[in-house]
C-alpha positions as CSV (number, residue, x, y, z in Angstrom):
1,X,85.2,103.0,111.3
2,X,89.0,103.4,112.9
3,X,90.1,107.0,113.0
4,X,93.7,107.7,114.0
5,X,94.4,110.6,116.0
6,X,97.2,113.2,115.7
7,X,97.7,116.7,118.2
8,X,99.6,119.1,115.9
9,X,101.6,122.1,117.5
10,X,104.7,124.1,116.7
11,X,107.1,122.1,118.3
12,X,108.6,118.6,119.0
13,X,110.9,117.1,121.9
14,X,114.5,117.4,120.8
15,X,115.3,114.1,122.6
16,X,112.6,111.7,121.3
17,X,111.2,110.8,117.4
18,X,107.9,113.5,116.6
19,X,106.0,110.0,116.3
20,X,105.6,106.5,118.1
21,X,104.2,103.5,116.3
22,X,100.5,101.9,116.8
23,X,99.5,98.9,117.6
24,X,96.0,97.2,116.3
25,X,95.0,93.9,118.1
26,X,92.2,92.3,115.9
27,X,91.2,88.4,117.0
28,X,89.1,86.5,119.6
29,X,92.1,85.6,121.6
30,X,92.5,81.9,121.4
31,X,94.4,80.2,119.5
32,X,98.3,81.1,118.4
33,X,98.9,84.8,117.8
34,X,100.7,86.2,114.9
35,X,102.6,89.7,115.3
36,X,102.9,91.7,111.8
37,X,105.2,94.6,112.0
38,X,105.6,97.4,109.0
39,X,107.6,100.2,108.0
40,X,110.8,99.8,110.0
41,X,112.3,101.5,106.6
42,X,110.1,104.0,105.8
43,X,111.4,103.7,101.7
44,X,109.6,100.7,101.6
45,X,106.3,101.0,101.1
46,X,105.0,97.4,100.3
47,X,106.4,96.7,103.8
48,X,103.9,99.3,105.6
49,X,100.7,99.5,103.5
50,X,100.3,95.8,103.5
51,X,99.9,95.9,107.2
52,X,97.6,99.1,107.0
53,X,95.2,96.8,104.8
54,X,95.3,94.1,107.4
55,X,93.8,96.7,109.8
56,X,91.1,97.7,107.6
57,X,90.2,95.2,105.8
58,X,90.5,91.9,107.3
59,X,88.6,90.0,110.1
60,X,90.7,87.4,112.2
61,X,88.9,84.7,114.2
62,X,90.2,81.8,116.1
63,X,93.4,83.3,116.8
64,X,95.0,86.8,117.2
65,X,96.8,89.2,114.7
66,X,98.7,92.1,116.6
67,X,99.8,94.9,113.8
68,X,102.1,97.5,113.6
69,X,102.6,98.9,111.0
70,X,104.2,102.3,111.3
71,X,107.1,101.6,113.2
72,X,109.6,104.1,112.2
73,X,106.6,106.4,111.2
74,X,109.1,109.8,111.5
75,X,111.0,107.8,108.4
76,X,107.9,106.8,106.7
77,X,106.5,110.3,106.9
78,X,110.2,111.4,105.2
79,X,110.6,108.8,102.6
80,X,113.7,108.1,104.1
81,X,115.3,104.5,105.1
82,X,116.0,106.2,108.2
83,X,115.4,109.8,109.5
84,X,117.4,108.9,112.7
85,X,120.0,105.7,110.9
86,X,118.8,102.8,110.2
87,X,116.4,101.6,112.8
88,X,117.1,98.0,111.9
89,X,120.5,98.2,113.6
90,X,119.7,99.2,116.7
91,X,118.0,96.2,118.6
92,X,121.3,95.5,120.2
93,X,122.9,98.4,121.8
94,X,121.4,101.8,121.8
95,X,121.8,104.8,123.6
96,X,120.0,106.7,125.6
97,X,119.6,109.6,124.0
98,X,119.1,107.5,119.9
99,X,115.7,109.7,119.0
100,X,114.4,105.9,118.3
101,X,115.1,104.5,121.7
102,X,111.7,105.1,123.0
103,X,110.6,102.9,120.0
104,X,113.1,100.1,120.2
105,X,112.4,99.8,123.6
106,X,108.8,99.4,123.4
107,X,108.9,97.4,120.0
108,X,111.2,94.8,122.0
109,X,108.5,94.5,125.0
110,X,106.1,93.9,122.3
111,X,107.8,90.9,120.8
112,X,108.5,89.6,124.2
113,X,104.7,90.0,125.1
114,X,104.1,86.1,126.0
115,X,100.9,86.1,123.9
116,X,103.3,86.6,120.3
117,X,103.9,83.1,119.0
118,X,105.8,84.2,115.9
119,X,106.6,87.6,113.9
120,X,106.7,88.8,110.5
121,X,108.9,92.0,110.1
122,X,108.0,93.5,106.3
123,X,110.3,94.9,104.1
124,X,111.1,95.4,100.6
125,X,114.2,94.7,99.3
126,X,117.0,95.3,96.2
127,X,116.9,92.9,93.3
128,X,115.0,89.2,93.2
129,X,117.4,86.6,95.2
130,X,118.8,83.6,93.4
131,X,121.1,81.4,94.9
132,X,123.3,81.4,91.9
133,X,124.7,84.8,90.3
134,X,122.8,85.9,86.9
135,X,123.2,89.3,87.2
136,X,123.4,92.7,89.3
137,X,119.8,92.2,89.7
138,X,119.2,88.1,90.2
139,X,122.0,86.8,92.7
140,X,122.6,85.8,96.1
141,X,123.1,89.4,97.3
142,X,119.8,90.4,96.3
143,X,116.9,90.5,98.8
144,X,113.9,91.0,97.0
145,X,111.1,88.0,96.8
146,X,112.2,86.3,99.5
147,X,111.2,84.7,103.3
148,X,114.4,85.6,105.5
149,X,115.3,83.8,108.3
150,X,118.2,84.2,110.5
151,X,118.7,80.3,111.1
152,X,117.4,76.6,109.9
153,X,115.9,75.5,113.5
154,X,115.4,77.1,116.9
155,X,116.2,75.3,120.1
156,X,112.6,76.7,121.6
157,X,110.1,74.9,122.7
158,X,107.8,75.6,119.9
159,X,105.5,74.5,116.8
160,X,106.9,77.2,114.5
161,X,110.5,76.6,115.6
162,X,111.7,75.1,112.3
163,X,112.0,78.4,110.2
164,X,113.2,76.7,107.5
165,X,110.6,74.2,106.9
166,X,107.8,77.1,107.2
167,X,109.7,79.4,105.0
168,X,109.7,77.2,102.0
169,X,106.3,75.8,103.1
170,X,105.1,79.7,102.5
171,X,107.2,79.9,99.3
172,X,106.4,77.2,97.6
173,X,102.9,78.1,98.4
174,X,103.1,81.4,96.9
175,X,104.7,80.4,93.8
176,X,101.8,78.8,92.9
177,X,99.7,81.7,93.5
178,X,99.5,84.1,90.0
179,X,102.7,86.1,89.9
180,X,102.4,88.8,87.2
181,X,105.7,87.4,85.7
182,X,107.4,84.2,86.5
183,X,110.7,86.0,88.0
184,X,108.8,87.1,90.3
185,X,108.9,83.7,92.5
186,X,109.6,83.7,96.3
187,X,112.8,81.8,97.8
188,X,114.4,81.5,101.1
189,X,117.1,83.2,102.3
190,X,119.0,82.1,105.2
191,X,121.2,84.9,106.5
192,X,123.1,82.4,108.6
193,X,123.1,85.7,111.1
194,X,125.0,84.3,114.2
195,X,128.2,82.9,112.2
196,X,128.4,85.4,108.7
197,X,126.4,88.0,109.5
198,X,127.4,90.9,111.9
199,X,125.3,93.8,110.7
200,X,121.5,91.3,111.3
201,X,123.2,90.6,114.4
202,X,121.5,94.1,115.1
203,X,118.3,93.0,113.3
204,X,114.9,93.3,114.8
205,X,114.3,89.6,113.8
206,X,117.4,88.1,115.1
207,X,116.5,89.7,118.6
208,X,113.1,88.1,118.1
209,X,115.0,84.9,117.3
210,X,117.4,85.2,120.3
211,X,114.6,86.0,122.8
212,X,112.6,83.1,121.6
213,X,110.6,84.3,119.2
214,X,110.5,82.5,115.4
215,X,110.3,85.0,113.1
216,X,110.9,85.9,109.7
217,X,111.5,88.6,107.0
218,X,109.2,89.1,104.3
219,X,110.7,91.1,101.5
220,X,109.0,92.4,98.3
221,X,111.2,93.5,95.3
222,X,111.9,97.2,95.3
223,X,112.5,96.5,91.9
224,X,108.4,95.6,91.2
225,X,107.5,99.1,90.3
226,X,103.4,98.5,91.1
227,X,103.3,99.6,94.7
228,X,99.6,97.5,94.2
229,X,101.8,94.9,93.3
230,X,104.1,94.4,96.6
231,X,101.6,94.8,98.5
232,X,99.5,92.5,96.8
233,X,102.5,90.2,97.7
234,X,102.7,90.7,101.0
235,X,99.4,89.8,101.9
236,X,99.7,86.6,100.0
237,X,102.7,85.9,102.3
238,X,100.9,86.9,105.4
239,X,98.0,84.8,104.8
240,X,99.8,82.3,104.2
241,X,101.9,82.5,108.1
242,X,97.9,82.7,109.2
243,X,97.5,79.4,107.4
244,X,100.8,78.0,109.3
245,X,99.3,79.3,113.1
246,X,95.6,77.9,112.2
247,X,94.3,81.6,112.7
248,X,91.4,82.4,110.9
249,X,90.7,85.1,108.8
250,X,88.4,87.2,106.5
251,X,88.6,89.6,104.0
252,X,86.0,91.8,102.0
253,X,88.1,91.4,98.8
254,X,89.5,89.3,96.4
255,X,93.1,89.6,96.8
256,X,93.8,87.8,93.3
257,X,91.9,90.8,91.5
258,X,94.5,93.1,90.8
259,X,91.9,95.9,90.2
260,X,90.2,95.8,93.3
261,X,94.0,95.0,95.5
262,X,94.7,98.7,93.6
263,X,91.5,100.3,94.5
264,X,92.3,99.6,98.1
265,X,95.4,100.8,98.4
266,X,94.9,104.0,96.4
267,X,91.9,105.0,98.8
268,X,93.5,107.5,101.4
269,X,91.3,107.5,103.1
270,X,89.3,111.0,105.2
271,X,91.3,113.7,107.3
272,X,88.9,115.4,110.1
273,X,90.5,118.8,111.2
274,X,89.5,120.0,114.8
275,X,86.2,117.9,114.4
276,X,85.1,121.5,112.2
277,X,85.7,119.6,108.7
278,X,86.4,116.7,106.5
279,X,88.8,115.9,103.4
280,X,88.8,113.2,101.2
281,X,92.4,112.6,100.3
282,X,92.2,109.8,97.6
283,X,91.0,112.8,94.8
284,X,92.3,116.7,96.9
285,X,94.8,119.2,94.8
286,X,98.2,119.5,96.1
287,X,98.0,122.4,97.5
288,X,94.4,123.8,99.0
289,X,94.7,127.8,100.3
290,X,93.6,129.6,103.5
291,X,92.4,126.6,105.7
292,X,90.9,127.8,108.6
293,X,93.2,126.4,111.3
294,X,94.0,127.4,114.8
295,X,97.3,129.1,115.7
296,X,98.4,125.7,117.4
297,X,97.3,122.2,118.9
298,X,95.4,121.3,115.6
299,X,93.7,118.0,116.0
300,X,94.1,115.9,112.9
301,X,91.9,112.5,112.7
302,X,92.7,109.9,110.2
303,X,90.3,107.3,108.7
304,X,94.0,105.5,107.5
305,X,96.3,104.2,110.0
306,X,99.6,105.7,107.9
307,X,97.9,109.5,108.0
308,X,100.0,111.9,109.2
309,X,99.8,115.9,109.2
310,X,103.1,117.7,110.2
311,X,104.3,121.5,109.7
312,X,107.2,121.9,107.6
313,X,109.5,124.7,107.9
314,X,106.8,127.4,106.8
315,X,104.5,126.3,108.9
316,X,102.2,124.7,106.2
317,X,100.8,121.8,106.6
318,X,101.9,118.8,105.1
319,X,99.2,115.8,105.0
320,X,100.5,112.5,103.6
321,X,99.7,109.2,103.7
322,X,102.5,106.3,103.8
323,X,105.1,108.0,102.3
324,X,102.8,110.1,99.9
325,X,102.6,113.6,100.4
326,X,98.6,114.0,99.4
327,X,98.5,117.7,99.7
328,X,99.7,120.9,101.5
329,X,97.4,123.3,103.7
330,X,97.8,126.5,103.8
331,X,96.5,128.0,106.5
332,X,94.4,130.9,107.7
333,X,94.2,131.2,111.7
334,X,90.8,131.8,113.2
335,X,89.7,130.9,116.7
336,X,86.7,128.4,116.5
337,X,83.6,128.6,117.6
338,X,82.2,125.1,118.3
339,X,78.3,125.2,118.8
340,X,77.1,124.9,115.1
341,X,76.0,121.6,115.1
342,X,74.3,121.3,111.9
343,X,73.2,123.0,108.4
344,X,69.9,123.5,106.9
345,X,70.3,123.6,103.0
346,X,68.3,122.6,100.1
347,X,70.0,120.1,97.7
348,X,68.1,120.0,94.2
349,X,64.9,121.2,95.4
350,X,64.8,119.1,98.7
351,X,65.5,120.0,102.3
352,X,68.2,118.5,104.3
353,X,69.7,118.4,107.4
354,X,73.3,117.8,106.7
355,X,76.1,117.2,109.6
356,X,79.2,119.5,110.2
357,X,82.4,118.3,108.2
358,X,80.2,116.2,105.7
359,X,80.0,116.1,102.1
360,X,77.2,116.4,100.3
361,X,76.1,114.9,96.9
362,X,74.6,117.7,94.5
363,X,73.3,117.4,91.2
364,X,72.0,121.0,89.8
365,X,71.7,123.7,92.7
366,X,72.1,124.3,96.4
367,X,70.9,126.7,99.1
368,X,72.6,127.2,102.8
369,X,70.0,128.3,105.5
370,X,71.3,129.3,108.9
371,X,69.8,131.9,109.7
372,X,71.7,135.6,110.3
373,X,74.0,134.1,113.0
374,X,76.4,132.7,110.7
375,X,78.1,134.1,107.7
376,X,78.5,132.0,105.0
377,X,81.3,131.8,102.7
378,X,80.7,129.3,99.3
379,X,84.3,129.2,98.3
380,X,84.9,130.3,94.5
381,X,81.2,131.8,94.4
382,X,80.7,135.4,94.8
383,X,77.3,137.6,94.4
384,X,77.4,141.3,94.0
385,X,76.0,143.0,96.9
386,X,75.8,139.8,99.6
387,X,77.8,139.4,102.3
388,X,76.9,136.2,103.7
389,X,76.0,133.6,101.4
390,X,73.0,131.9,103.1
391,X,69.6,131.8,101.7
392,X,71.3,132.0,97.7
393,X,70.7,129.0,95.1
394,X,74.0,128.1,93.7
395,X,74.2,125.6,90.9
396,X,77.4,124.4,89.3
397,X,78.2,126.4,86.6
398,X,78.2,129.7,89.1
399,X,81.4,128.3,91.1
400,X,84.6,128.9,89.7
401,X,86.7,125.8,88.8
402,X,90.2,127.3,90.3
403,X,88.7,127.4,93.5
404,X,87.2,123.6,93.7
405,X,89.6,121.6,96.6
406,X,89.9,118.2,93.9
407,X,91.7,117.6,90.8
408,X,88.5,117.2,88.8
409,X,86.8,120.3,89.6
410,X,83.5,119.1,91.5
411,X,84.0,119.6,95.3
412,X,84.1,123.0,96.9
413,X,84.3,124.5,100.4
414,X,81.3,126.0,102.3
415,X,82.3,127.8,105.0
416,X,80.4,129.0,108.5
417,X,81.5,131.9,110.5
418,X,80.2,133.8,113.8
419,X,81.8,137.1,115.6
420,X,84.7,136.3,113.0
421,X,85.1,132.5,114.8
422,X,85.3,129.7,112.9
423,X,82.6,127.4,112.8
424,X,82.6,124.9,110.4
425,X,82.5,123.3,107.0
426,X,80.8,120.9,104.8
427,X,81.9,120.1,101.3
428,X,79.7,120.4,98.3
429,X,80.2,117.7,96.0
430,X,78.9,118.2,92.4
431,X,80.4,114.8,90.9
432,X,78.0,113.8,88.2
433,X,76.5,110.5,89.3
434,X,77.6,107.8,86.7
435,X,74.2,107.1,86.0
436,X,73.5,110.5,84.5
């Protein structure tokens, strides 16, 4: 499993974006080598969890597939096209102190890498293109459902040098594909960049393109209202560009069943906090109270590649995914106190041994046993007269409902203490099986 790392603290450099992009290289390393890049607008969200799906969910062989899909993470983290301008205008000139220079700069030595054979740069865009005007939605302003390229050939010595022939090659390959409405067919756009186009002239494709490097524009409709449904899209127009480079690939779905494509993209994944305790995101409230946290230097760890914790102006803790916001900690600081290892308890009768920051299926009742070195705090459970919470059956209908951490009212914190330390957590998690 991938977990993505993030070192929280009070303050950022002034000079510099808060975050820099990652970079996943998945592949044998033969063949042609295809670089995906996501979320250089971080309003578009079919153009950054595509590529997080790639990551997670596909196997490449015969070839290489280098991802990014968090480029202008800052942005995507903000909902914003661009927290710093538009990112997308600055592969020309930029100045040294552009908060996204750091980023351009190493984005550029990444296309240049001599291994990248061609690019795909994911976006989603206003309208659904059409050569001829229908409307403010369907006309040749419109950038939505379309392969972008910047010109017809490149002078490059090259197999993928004729963009337009691959473009409409992908197209007309994904029209015939199931589109959930026929309007929703792919064309090519050629932005003629070098002779009518002075604002791409600042494009991160048409540096690719001057440097060498074919490359293309994918662009989803912002006008689809299904995220499940761009991103669905984008895949289909990925796969296809792995077709075109003879790079092999699997994937443990079926991208033509809509339920499962939305199953995926709606699981957030797990946040780990200071290796002391674990979240599922996909199902948490919007706001969970008194988290134990340190003052500072929090370590967040992501099982998705577009988590993201950062501290707003209150210092809460904002934890989003994409361009989500999942939830909001607010937190209570406690040093930690690291040696608790793992938790006796008895689940239904049996005795475990369960793992710091797990969660744990229960069906009736539960009992912690640590011993009188810990306290024990069951979260939304109370018992006259106790003052650590160790060695008590709890069953479900003794926890109060306010106090469980998900929407549905089944998960709730357990909470370990020594000498007033932090020490842990594991989740109870009293979801009735489906069975029952």
């Amino acid at each position: 499993m991938l977990i993505f790392l993030a070192l929280l603290s009070v303050f950022t450099l002034s000079f510099a974006a808060e975050r820099h992009f990652d970079t996943y290289k998945k592949g044998d390393g033969n063949g042609h080598t295809l670089l995906v890049i996501g979320g250089v607008h971080g309003d578009e969200p079919g153009g950054f969890f595509a590529p997080s799906i790639l990551i997670q969910h596909y196997q490449i062989s015969n070839g290489s597939l280098w991802i990014v899909p968090n480029l202008n993470f800052d942005s995507i983290v903000r909902n914003q096209r661009g927290a710093y301008g538009d990112l997308n205008r600055k592969f020309d000139r930029l100045s040294l102190d552009d908060k996204d220079y750091v980023i351009i700069q190493d984005i550029k030595a990444l296309i240049l890498n001599p291994r990248v054979d061609l690019l795909l740069n994911l976006h989603d865009g206003h309208g659904f293109y059409r050569e001829s005007w229908e409307n403010t939605i369907f006309n040749p302003g419109a950038w939505g459902q379309t392969c972008i390229i910047d010109q017809n050939v490149l002078d490059i010595n090259s197999p993928f040098k004729n963009l337009d022939a691959i473009a409409r090659h992908v197209s007309t390959n994904l029209n015939k594909s199931p589109l959930e409405q026929e309007y929703h067919d792919f064309h090519v756009k050629n932005t003629e960049t070098k002779d009518k186009d002075e604002q791409m002239q600042l494009s991160l494709t048409y540096f690719a393109v001057t440097h060498e490097k074919p490359a293309f524009a994918i662009e989803t409709s912002k006008n689809l209202t299904k995220l499940e449904r761009k991103v669905q899209y984008q895949l289909r127009a990925i796969e296809e560009f792995l077709k075109v480079m003879a790079i092999h690939y699997k994937r443990d779905f079926d991208l033509d069943n809509y339920e499962q494509v939305s199953q995926i993209v709606n699981e957030l994944g797990v946040l780990t906090l200071n290796n002391q305790m674990s979240f599922h995101l996909s199902s948490l409230k919007k706001d969970i109270y008194f988290v134990p946290l340190k003052d500072a230097h929090n370590l967040a760890a992501f099982t998705h590649p577009l988590g993201s914790m950062r501290i707003d102006s209150k210092k809460q803790y904002q934890v989003s995914v994409g361009n989500q916001l999942v939830t909001t900690l607010h937190p209570q600081y406690f040093e930690l106190e690291t040696q608790l290892d793992s938790i006796k308890m008895v689940r239904d009768g049996e005795e475990i041994l369960v793992q710091k920051g797990s969660t744990v299926a229960v069906r009736n009742s539960f009992k912690i046993l640590v011993g009188a070195s810990y306290r024990v705090n069951i979260i939304g459970f109370t018992k006259e007269g106790v003052s650590s919470e160790s060695d008590v059956l709890v069953s479900f209908n003794e926890v109060l409902k306010r106090y469980s951490i998900d929407t549905d009212g089944y998960k709730y914190r357990v909470e370990f203490y020594r000498e007033n330390k932090f020490s842990g957590m594991v989740i109870i998690d009293f979801t009735p099986d489906e069975n029952d």
